[in-house]
Steps between C-alpha positions, in 0.01 A plus 500: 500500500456517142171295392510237216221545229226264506445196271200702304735832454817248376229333251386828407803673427721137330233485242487867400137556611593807709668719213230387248243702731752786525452534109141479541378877547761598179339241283198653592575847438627356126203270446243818595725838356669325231355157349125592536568892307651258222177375352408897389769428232199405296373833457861549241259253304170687539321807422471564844227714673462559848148493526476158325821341652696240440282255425247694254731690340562398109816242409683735233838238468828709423367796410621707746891368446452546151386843567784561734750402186345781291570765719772743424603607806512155620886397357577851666380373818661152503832655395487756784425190716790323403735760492408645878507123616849398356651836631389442838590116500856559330605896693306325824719146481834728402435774794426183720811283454722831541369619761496149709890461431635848621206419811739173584801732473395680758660414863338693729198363647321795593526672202410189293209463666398874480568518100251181463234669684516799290527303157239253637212777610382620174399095416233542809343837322204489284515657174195699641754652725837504285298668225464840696828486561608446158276769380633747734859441422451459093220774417606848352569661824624158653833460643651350233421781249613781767825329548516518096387826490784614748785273281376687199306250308143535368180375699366124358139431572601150572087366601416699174765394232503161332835482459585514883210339634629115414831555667361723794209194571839190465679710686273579791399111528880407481572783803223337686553124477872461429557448938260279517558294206899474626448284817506206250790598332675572859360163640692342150818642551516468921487076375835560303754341688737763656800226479490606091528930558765434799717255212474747214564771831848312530532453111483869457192526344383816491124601666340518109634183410387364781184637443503367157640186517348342854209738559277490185610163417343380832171722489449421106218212540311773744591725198343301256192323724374848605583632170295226282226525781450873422401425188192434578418879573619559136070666491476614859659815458345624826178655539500653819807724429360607144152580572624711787719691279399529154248736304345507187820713364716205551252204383695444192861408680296382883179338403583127562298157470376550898380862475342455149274205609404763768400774249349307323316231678415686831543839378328494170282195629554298247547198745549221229788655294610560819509141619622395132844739543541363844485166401704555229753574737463221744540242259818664366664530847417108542694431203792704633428311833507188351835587272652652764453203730630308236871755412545493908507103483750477191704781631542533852331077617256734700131539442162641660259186437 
């Protein structure tokens, strides 16, 4: 016989207590790896020495952003940024949409199911692990160049030539997130009603106008929510992929916002400049936050807060 709950667990769980534990240990986490680290933003304003800390080290104001203006390589850097991040979000969102409406074509169960799992493993690989695989297909004696070499074209030193590495580094993070990024696409078009494609069906509609004309229509706002919302990533170009596959050959066309605070804060230990580029960046990306919020609400009636 299937036992009621108890008074105490009904007042428990009608007012919400219950569920505000549950969020208890992840508030935590926030509070102690993410909220607390936030006060060393103060060091972007200081002359900062180890030895003397935070506290004793001398106030110096904006000199460090100032400084970070002067640089010549720094435009270089930001542009890189920029161009890496709007590759990936625009080749990323295109790859994504296509491949989530030839996905719904498919009929067959099994082998629906077995072409996500392929398209969706790469997402669950670290760059730590991807990289060595890049490398080994895209180095001089790679794959890629033998199956050049054997159609008769010249060897490209694609991890040692600025003109390939941009595309090779978009293209890489497209191959790798494109399955993953789709389900939301797929989830968008499996809401269309299947009344409208079995009327244009009977209409004689053909399958690209269909596509055209009740597909896209119907997964535009998730077009143009996820699409505003990536924004915000307009300066994180990704640091895990680059760092694991650039060199100092390629720092003029790879060296982005992320990697360049690591130079040159960690790296060259100049921890304040550091701070001051990294900062520079988070404030940025909440004013793309913030705008972006604010496009998703005119656009689509959807927002995040």
């Amino acid at each position: 016989m299937k036992q009621l709950p108890s008074k105490k667990t009904k007042r428990l769980t009608g007012n919400g207590s219950v569920y505000h534990l549950m969020m208890l240990p992840g508030m935590l986490f926030l509070l102690v790896f993410s909220y607390i680290p936030m006060a060393g933003i103060i060091m972007a304003f200081q002359n900062y020495i180890p030895a003397k800390g935070m506290f004793h080290s001398k106030f110096v104001g904006l000199k460090h952003f100032r400084y970070m203006f002067q640089l010549p390589d720094i435009a270089q850097v930001i542009s890189n940024t920029l161009v890496i991040a709007l590759g990936k979000i625009l080749l990323g969102t295109l790859m994504a949409i296509v491949f989530s409406i030839l996905l719904n074509e498919i009929r067959v169960k099994f082998l629906k199911k077995y072409v996500q799992t392929i398209v969706y493993l790469p997402h669950f690989l670290s760059w730590v692990v991807l990289a060595s695989v890049v490398i080994n297909m895209f180095n001089l004696d790679g794959s890629v160049n033998q199956m050049m070499s054997f159609m008769g074209l010249d060897k490209i030193n694609f991890l040692g030539s600025n003109t390939w590495f941009q595309p090779l580094i978009i293209g890489t993070d497209v191959w790798k997130e494109f399955g993953y990024s789709s389900i939301v696409y797929l989830a968008a078009i499996t809401s269309i009603d299947p009344g409208l494609h079995e009327a244009a069906g009977i209409d004689g509609a053909s399958w690209w106008r269909r596509i055209w004309h009740i597909t896209l229509p119907g997964m535009l706002p998730i077009i143009l929510l996820m699409g505003v919302m990536s924004l915000t990533n307009i300066l994180s170009a990704g640091f895990d992929q680059i760092y694991n596959l650039y060199n100092p050959i390629v720092y003029e066309t790879g060296d982005i916002l992320d990697t360049y605070v690591y130079r040159i804060g960690l790296v060259g230990r100049q921890y304040s400049f550091g701070t001051a580029v990294g900062l520079f960046k988070s404030v940025i990306g909440i004013v793309l936050l913030l705008s972006a919020n604010a496009l998703a609400k005119k656009y689509t009636d959807r927002k995040i807060f």
